[in-house]
MILO-559702 format. One record per residue (C-alpha): residue in one letter; x, y, z. Coordinates in steps of 0.001 Angstrom, whole numbers, padded with zeros to 6 digits, always signed. Layout:
! residues N
AXYZ
...
! end
This chain:
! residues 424
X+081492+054525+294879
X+082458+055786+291177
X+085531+057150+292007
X+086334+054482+293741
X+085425+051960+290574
X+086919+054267+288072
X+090336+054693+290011
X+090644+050336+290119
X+089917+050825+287049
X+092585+053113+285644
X+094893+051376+288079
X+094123+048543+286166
X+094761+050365+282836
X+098173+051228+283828
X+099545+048202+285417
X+098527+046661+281900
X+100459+049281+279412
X+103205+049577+281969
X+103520+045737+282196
X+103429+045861+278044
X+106088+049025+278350
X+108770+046601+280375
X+108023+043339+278651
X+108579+045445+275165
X+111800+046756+276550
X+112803+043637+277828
X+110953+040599+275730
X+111944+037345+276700
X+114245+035113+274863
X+114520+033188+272809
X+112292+035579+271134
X+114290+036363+267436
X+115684+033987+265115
X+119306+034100+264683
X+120622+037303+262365
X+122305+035710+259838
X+122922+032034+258283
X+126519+031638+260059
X+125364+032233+263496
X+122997+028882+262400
X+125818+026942+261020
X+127938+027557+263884
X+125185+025773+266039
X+123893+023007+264256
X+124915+020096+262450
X+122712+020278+259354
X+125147+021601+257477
X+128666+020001+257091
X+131632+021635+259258
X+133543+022166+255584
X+130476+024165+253639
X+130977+027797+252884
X+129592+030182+255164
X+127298+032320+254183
X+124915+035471+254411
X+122108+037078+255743
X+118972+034967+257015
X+116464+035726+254173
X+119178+036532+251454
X+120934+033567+248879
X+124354+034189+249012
X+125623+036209+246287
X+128552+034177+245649
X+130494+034877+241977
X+130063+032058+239493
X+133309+030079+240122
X+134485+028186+237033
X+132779+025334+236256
X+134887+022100+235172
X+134426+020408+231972
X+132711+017354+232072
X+133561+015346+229309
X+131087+013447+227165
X+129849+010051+228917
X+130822+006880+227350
X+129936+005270+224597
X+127353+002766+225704
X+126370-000659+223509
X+123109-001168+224482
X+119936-000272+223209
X+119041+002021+225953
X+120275+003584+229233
X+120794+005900+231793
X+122064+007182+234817
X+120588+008573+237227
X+121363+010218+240851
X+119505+008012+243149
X+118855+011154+245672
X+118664+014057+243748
X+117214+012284+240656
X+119320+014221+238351
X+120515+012319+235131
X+123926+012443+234052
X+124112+010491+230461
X+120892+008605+228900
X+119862+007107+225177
X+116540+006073+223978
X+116062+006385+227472
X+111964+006776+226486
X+111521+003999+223841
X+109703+001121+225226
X+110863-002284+225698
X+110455-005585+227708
X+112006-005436+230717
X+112201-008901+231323
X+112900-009969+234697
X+113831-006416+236043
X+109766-006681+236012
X+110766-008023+239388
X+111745-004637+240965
X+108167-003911+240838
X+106872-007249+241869
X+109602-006642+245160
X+107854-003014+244974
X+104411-003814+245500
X+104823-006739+247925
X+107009-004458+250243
X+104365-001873+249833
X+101774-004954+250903
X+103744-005499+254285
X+104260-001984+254935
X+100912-000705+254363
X+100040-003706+256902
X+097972-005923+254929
X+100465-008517+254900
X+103195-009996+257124
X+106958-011084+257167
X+105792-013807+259307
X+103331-015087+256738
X+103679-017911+254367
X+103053-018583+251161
X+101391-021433+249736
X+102677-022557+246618
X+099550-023340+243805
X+100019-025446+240959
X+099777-022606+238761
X+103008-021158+240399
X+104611-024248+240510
X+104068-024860+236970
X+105667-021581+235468
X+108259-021849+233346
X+112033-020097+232896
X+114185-019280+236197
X+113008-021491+239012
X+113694-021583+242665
X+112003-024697+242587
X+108930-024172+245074
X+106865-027268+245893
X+103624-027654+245056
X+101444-027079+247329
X+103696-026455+250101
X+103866-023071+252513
X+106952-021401+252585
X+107997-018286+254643
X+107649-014874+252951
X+111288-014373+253411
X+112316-017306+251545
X+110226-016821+248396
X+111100-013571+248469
X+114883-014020+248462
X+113511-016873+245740
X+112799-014030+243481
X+115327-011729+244232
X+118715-013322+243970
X+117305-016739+241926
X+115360-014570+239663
X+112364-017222+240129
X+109434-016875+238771
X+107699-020074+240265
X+108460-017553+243173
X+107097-014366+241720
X+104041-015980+240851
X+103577-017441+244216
X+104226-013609+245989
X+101631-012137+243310
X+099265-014897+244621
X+099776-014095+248039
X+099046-010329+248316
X+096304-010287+245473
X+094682-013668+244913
X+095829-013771+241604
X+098614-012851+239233
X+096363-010982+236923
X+094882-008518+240268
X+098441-008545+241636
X+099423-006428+237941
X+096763-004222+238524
X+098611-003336+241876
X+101773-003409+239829
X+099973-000516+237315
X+098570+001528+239861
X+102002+001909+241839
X+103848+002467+237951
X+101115+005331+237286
X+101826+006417+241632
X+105301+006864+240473
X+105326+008696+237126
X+106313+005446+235071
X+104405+007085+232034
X+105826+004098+230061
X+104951+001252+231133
X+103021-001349+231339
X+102713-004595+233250
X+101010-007757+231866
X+102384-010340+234440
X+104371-010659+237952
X+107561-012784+235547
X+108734-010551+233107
X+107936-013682+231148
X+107442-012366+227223
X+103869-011697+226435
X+102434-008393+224670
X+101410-004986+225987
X+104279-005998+228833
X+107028-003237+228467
X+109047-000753+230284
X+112004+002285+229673
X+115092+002874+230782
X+114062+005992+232706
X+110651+004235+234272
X+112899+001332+235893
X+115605+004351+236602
X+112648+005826+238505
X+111069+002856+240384
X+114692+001511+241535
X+115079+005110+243041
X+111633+004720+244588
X+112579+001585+245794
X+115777+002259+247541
X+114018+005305+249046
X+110603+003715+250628
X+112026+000140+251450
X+115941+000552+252469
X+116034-002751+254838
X+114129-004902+252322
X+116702-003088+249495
X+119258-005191+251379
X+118037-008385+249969
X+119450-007324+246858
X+122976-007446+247492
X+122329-011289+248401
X+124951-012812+246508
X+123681-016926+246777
X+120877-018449+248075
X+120027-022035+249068
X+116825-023979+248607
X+116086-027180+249071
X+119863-028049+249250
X+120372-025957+245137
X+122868-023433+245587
X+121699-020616+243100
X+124185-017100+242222
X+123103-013614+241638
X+123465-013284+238422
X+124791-009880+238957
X+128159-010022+238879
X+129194-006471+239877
X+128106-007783+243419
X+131724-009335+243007
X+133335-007093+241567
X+132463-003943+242761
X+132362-003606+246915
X+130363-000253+246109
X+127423-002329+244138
X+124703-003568+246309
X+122126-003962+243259
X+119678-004099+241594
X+118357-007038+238892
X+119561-008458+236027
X+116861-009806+232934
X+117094-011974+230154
X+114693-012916+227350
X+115427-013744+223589
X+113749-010438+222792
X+114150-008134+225461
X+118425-009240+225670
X+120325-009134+228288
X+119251-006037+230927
X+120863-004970+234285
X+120038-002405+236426
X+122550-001091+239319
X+122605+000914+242033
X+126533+001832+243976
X+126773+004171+247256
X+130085+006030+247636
X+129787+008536+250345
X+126576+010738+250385
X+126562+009997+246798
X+123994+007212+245336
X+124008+006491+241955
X+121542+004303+239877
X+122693+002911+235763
X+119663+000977+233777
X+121446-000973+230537
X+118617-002600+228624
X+118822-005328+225186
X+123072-005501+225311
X+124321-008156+223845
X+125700-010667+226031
X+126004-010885+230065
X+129715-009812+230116
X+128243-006274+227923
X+125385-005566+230189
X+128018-005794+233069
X+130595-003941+231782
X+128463-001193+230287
X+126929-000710+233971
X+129932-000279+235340
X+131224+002260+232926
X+128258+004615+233604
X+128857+004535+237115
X+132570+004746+237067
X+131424+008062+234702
X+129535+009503+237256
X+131176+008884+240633
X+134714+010388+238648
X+132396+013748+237644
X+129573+014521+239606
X+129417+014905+243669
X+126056+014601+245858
X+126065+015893+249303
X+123854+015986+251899
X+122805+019898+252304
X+120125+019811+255148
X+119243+016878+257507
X+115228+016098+257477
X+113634+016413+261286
X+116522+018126+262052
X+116746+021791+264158
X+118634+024406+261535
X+117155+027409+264013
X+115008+028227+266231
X+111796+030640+265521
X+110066+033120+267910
X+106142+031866+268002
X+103318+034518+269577
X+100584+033682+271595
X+101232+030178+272249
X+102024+028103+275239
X+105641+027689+274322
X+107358+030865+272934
X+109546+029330+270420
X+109986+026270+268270
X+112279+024583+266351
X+112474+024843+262587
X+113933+022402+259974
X+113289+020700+256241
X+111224+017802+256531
X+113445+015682+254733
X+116986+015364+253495
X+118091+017546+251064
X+120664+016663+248463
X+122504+018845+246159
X+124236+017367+242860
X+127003+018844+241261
X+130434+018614+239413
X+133117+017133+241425
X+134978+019842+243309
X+132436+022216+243159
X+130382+021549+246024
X+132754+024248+248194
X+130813+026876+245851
X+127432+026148+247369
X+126019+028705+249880
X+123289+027987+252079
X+120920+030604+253937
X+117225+030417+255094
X+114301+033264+256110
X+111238+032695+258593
X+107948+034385+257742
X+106899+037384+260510
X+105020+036944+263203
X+104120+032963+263483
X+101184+033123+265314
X+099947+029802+267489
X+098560+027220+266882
X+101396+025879+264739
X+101146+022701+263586
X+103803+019701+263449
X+104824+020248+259378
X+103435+023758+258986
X+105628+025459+256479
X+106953+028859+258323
X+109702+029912+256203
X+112137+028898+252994
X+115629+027398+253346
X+117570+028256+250261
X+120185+026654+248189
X+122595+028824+245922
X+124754+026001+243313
X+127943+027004+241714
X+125909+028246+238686
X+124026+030908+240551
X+120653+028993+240249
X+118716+028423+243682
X+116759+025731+245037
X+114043+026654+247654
X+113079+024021+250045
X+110112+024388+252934
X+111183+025093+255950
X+108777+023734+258628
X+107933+023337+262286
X+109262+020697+263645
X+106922+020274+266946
X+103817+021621+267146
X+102870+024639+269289
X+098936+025063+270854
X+097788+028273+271454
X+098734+029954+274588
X+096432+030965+277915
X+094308+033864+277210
X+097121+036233+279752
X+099786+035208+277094
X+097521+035930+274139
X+097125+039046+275581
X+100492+040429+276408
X+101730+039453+272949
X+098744+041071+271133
X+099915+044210+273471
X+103638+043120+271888
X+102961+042783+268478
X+101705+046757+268220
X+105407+047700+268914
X+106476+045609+266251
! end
């Protein structure tokens, strides 16, 4: 009777290590990642058809330092302060005294748009809502889109009320809606500034309406209109409106680049006796997204016609492109000891590259997975680096992460790949 156990048992022994033997000389696929960066170009779309082909998984290309072209000075601006800004990659291109704080008059209305889209989204509030109108809101003074007192209008409306009529009986009335009152809707307004990294500023009221401690920078509004475009894209819409009717008025955006520039689809203009006359922009051409902030110019015609000279600057210089597509499959990666025995691998979000026009045929692209990605993976879980080489040599690193999770396998395929993973 122990022969007989200890003979099942070595037979046991050896159908295990000869079953690890063949399945080492013959794993299955898709078991390795792909060998180099081309083979993952040539079979995904992440990476446009026209982008140079690069090297090794694992290695940034080593591509020479082409010749950079000169990019002249930006233009002479006359306004107090400005900037512009690359709406995707956030890189600025020209700015002045774009950290001195000012009032922002009415482009305080980005942020009231901001936290009010931020109200809906988060679910607290509804596009099918309305507002009532309180006397309070119906009293308040400068740009009106003449609300009734007292009455309930549709979110929408009052919305597009603020928006494209700049009014503040309108403002007011939003502030009132998603807070109570104006004063608890600025705390919201303050929290999402200090969220976003607006170091600078400070809100005091839902208006823009002149009153002190109530100021803003060029770089802050730079950086919430970025935000903006970025978390709310359909409500950003609303901002190209170029009229809007109410109660049989016909009001005009008061941004005319709408008009005069097909690539313009925003942002605000603002007006006080102290703060002058403000606009900021935003224009799409391509991948390429650009946002220009001209604060205290002197006259409406100025603050148009400096906008439009610091985009014209950068769309003629600078080039964004798309590099990587977020939630997208760039390769696929060998996973051990789970119930699937690979996954899909990608950036979580889009990736954007900014550099001078022309150049972008210098960037190289190339990515590594870490060894051995044992199961469980999550959904998210960083398991390797996509990199970015620029024309100047310098690299970006980006996460690269699973893309679907992967639970951990039976306890028979936890085994053989334990057996596996001592040949590796």
């Amino acid at each position: 009777m122990t022969v007989h156990r200890f003979s099942q048992y070595t037979l046991y022994v050896m159908l295990i290590a000869g079953m690890a033997t063949a399945v080492a000389a013959n794993p299955p696929a898709p078991v390795q990642p792909p060998a180099t960066t081309a083979t993952m170009a040539s079979t995904t779309s992440t990476v446009p058809k026209d982008h140079p082909v690069k090297t090794k998984a694992g290695t940034p290309a080593p591509t020479p330092i082409p010749k950079v072209p000169v990019i002249p000075a930006p233009p002479v601006i006359a306004a107090g302060a400005w900037i512009l800004m690359d709406a995707y990659t956030g890189q600025v291109f020209a700015e002045n005294n774009a950290d001195v704080r000012l009032e922002p008059a009415s482009l305080t209305k980005i942020m009231t748009a901001y936290t009010v889209f931020d109200a809906i989204h988060s679910g607290e509030k509804s596009l099918t809502d309305n507002v009532l109108v309180s006397e309070r809101a119906w009293k308040t003074g400068g740009s009106r889109t003449f609300l009734d007192l007292g009455s309930q209008i549709p979110v929408e409306t009052v919305i597009l009320g603020m928006i494209v009529q700049s009014g503040n009986d309108a403002s007011v009335a939003l502030a009132e809606y998603v807070a109570g009152t104006e004063q608890a809707f600025t705390d919201l307004m303050n929290h999402n500034a200090d969220q976003l990294g607006m170091t600078n500023s400070h809100f005091e009221n839902a208006t823009g309406l002149p009153i002190e401690n109530h100021h803003s920078t060029a770089r802050d509004l730079a950086i919430l209109s970025k935000a903006l475009i970025q978390r709310f894209p359909e409500e950003y819409k609303w901002f190209s409106t170029k009229e809007f009717t109410f109660h049989g008025i016909v009001q005009h955006n008061r941004d005319v680049l709408l008009n005069r520039d097909s690539a313009v689809d925003g942002i605000k203009t603002g007006f006080t006796d102290r703060a002058g006359y403000c606009l900021v922009s935003s224009a799409k051409h391509e991948d390429m997204r650009l946002i220009s902030v001209v604060l205290h110019a002197d006259s409406p015609a100025a603050r148009a016609r400096e906008a439009q000279s610091l985009l014209d600057y950068g769309f003629r210089f600078w080039d964004t492109h798309r590099v990587y597509v977020g939630q997208q499959s760039m390769t696929t990666a060998r996973v051990w000891k789970g119930a699937q025995p690979a996954l899909s691998a990608g950036v979580a979000d889009d990736v954007y590259v900014t550099v001078p026009r022309g150049m972008y045929k210098n960037v190289a692209t190339s990515f590594e997975l870490q060894n051995h990605i044992i199961a469980p993976v999550a959904e998210g879980q960083t398991i390797g680096t996509a990199h970015i080489t620029l024309p100047d040599g310098k690299v970006q690193d980006y996460p690269l992460v699973a893309l679907a999770e992967v639970p951990q396998g039976s306890w028979w395929r936890r085994l053989i790949d334990t057996i596996l993973l001592w040949f590796k």
